[in-house]
Backbone as CSV, one residue per row, in Angstrom:
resi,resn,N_x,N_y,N_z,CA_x,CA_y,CA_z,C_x,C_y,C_z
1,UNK,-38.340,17.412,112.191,-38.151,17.551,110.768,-36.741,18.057,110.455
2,UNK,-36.267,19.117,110.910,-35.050,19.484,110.993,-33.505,18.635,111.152
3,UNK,-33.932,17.874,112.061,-33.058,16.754,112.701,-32.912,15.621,111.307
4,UNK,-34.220,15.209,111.073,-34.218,14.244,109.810,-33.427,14.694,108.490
5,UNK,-33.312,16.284,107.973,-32.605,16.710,107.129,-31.290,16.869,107.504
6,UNK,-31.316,17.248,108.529,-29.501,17.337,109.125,-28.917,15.914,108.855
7,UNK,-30.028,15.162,109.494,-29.068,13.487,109.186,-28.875,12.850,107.659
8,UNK,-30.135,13.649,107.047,-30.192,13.489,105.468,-28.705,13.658,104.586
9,UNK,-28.920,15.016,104.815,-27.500,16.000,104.592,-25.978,15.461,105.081
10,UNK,-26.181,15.257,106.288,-24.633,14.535,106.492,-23.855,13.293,105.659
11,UNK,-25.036,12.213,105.724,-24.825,11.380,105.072,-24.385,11.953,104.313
12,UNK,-25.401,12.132,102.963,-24.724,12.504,101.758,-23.605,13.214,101.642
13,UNK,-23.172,13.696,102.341,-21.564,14.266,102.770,-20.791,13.534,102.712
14,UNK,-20.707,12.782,104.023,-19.610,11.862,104.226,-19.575,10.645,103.179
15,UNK,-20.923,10.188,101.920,-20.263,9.145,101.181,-20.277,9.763,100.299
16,UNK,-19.916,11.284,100.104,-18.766,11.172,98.425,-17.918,11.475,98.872
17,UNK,-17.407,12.085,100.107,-15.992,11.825,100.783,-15.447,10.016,100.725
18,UNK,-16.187,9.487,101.208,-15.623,7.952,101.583,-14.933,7.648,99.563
19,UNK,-16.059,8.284,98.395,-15.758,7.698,97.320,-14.607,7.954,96.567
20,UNK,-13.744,9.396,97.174,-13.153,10.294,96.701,-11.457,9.218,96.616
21,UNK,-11.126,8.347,97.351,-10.554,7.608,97.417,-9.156,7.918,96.939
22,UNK,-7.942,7.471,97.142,-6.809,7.890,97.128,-6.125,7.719,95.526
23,UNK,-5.426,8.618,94.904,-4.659,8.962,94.023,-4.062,7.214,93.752
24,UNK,-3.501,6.544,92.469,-3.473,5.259,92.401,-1.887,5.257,91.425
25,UNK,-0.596,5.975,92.068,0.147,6.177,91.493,0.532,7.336,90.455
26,UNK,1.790,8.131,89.987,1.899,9.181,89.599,1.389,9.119,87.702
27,UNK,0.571,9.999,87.600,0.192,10.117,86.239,1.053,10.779,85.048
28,UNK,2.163,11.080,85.213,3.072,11.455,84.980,4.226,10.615,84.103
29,UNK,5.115,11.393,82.700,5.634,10.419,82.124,7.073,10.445,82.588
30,UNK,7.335,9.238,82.925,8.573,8.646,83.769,9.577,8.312,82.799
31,UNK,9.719,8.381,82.138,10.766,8.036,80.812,11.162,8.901,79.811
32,UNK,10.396,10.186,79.642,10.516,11.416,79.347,9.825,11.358,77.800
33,UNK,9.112,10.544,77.917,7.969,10.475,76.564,6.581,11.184,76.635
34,UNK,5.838,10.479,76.205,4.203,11.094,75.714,3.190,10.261,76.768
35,UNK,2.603,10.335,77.630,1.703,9.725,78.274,-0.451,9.808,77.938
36,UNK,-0.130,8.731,77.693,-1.899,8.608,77.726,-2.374,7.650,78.340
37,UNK,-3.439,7.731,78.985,-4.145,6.596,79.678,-5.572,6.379,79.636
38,UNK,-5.446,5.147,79.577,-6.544,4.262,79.090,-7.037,2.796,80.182
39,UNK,-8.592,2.998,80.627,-8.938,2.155,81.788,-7.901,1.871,83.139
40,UNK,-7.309,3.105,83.542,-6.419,3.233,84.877,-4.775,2.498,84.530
41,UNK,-4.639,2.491,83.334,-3.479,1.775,82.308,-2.452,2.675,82.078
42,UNK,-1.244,3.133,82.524,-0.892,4.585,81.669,0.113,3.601,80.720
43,UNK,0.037,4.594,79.597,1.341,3.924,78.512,1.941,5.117,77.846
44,UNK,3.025,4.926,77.735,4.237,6.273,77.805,4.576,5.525,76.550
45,UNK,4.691,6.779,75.745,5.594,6.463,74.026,6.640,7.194,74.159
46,UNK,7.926,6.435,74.042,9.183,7.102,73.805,9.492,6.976,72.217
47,UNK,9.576,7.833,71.297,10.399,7.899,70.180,10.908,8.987,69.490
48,UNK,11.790,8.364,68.794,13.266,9.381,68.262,12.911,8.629,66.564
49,UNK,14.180,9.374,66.041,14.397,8.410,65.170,14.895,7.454,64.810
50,UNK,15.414,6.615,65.517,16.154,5.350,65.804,15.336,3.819,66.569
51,UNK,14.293,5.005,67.022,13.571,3.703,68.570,12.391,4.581,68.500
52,UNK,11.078,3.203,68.796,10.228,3.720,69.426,10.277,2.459,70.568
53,UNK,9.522,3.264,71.778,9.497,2.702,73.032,8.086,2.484,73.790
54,UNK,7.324,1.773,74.173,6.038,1.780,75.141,6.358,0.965,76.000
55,UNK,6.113,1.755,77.630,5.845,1.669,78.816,4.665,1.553,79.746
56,UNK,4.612,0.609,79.998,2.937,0.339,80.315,3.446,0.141,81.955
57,UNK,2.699,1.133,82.634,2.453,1.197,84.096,0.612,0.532,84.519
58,UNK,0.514,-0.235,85.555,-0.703,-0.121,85.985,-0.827,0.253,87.631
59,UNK,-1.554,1.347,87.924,-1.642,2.300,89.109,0.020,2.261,89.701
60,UNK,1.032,2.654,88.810,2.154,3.311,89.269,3.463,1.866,89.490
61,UNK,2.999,0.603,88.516,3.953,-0.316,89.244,3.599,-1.039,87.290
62,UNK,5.190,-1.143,86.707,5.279,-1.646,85.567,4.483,-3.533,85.502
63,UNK,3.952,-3.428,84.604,3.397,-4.667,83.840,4.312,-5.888,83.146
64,UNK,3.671,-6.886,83.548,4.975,-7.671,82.970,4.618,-8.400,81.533
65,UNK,5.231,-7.676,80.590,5.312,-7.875,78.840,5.432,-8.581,77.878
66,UNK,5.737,-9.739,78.951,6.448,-11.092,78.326,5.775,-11.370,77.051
67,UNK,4.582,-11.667,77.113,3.642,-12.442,75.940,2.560,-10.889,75.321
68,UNK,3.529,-9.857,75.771,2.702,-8.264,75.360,3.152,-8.211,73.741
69,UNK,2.311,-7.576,72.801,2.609,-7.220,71.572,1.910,-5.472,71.689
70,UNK,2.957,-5.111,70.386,1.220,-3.529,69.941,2.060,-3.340,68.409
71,UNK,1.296,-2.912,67.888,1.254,-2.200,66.279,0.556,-0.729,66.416
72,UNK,1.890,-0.098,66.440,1.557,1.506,66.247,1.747,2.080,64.321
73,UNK,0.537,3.057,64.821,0.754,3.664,63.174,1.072,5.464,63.437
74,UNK,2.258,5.763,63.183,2.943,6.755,62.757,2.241,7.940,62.013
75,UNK,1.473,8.889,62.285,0.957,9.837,60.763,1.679,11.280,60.969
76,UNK,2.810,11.344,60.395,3.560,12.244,60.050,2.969,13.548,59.072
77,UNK,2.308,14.785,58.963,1.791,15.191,57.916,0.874,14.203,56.726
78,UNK,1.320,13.858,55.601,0.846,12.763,55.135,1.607,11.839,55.006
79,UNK,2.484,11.646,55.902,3.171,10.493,55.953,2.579,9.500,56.546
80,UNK,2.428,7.819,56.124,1.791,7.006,57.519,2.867,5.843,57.575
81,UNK,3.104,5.380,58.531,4.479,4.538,58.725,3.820,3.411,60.022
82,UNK,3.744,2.042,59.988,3.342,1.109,60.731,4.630,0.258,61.398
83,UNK,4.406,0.207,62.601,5.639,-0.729,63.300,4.580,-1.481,64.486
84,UNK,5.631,-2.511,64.209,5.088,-3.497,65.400,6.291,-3.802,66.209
85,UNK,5.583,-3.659,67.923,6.818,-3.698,68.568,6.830,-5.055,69.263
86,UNK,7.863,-5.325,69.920,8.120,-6.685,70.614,8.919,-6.338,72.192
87,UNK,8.386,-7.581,73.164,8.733,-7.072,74.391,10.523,-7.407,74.525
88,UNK,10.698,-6.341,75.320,12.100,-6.337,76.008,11.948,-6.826,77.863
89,UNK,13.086,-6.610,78.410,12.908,-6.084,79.709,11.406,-6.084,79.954
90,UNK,12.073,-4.527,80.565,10.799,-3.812,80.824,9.505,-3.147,79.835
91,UNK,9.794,-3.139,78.064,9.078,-2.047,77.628,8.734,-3.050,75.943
92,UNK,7.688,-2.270,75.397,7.627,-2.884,74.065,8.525,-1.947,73.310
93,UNK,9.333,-2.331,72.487,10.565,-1.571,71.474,10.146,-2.063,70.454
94,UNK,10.729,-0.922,69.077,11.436,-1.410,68.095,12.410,-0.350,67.380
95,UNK,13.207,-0.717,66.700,14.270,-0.271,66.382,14.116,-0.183,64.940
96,UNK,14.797,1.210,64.655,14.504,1.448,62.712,14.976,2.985,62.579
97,UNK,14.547,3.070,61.151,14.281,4.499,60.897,12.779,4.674,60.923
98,UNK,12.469,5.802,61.617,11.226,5.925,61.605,11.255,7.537,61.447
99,UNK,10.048,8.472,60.897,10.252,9.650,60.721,9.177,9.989,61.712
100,UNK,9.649,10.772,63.169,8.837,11.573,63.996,9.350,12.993,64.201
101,UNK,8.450,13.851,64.564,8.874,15.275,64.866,7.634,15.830,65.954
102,UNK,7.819,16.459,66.290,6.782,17.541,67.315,5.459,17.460,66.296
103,UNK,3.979,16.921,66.703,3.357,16.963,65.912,2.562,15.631,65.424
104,UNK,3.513,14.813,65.557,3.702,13.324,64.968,2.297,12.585,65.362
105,UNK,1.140,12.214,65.706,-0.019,11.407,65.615,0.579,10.068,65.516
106,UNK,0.531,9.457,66.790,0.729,8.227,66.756,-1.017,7.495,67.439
107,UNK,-1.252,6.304,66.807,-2.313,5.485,67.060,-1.724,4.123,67.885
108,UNK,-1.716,3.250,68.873,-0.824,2.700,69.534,-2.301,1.214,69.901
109,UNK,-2.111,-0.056,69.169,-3.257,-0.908,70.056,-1.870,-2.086,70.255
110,UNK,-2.601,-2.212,71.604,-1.659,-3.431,72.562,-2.554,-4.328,72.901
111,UNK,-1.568,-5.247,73.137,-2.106,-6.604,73.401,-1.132,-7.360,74.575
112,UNK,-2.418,-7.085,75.416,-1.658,-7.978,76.854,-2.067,-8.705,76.957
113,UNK,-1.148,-9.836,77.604,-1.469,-11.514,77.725,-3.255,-11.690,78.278
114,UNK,-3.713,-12.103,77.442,-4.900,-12.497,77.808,-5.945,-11.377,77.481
115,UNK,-5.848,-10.203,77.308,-6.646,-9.282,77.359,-7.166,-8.800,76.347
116,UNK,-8.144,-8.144,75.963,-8.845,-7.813,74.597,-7.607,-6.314,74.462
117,UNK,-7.920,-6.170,73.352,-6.805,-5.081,72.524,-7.016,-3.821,72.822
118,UNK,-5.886,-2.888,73.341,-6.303,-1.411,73.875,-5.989,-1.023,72.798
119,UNK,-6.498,0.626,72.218,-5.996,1.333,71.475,-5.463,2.806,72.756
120,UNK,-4.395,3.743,71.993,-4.145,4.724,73.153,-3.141,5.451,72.121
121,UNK,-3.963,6.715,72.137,-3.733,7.647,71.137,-2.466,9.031,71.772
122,UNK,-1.630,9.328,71.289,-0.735,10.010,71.491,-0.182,11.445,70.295
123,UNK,0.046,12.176,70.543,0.437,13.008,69.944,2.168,13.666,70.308
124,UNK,3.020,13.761,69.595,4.561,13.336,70.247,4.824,15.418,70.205
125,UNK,5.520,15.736,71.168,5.842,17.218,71.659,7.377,17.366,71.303
């Protein structure tokens, strides 16, 4: 009886070890923006007042944007301000005056080639 629980017990040991599985790239924002992530997706918001910027990593290796869109909405106090960005390079941009500060509530849905629409909520520091 003893023997049967020992072997019971191990098992169940060793497979949530086996599930624990390795780290899938740094979660961390690489561009010196706002990071949130969504379904193992990270997307980094860079903005000032001149540019806003999104960076879409998947498990630590950039996405390619070509046919990528997103429409972010801005809520400043009661301010609300809508931009839609377009791909560059590497990142979705757009360029303007836009009013952000420490505080800023941004709402962010993207659209990658083929894929149903993420939303990915940010708050700017």
């Amino acid at each position: 009886m003893k023997l049967k629980t020992l072997i019971i017990c191990s098992t169940l040991l060793f497979t949530n070890i086996a599930f624990a599985g390795p780290d899938h790239g740094e979660h961390k924002p690489m561009k010196g923006g706002v990071l949130a992530t969504v379904k193992d997706v990270d997307y980094e918001l860079v903005a000032n007042a001149t540019s806003i910027s999104l960076y879409v990593r998947d498990h630590g290796k950039s996405v390619d944007l070509s046919k990528a869109s997103a429409k972010i909405t801005l809520l400043t106090g009661s301010d609300k301000q809508e931009v839609d960005l377009q791909p560059t390079a590497e990142k979705l941009e757009s360029k303007g005056n836009f009013k952000v500060s420490a505080g800023t509530k941004v709402v962010a849905i993207i659209n990658l080639q083929g894929k149903s629409a993420t939303t990915a909520r940010f708050v700017l520091k």
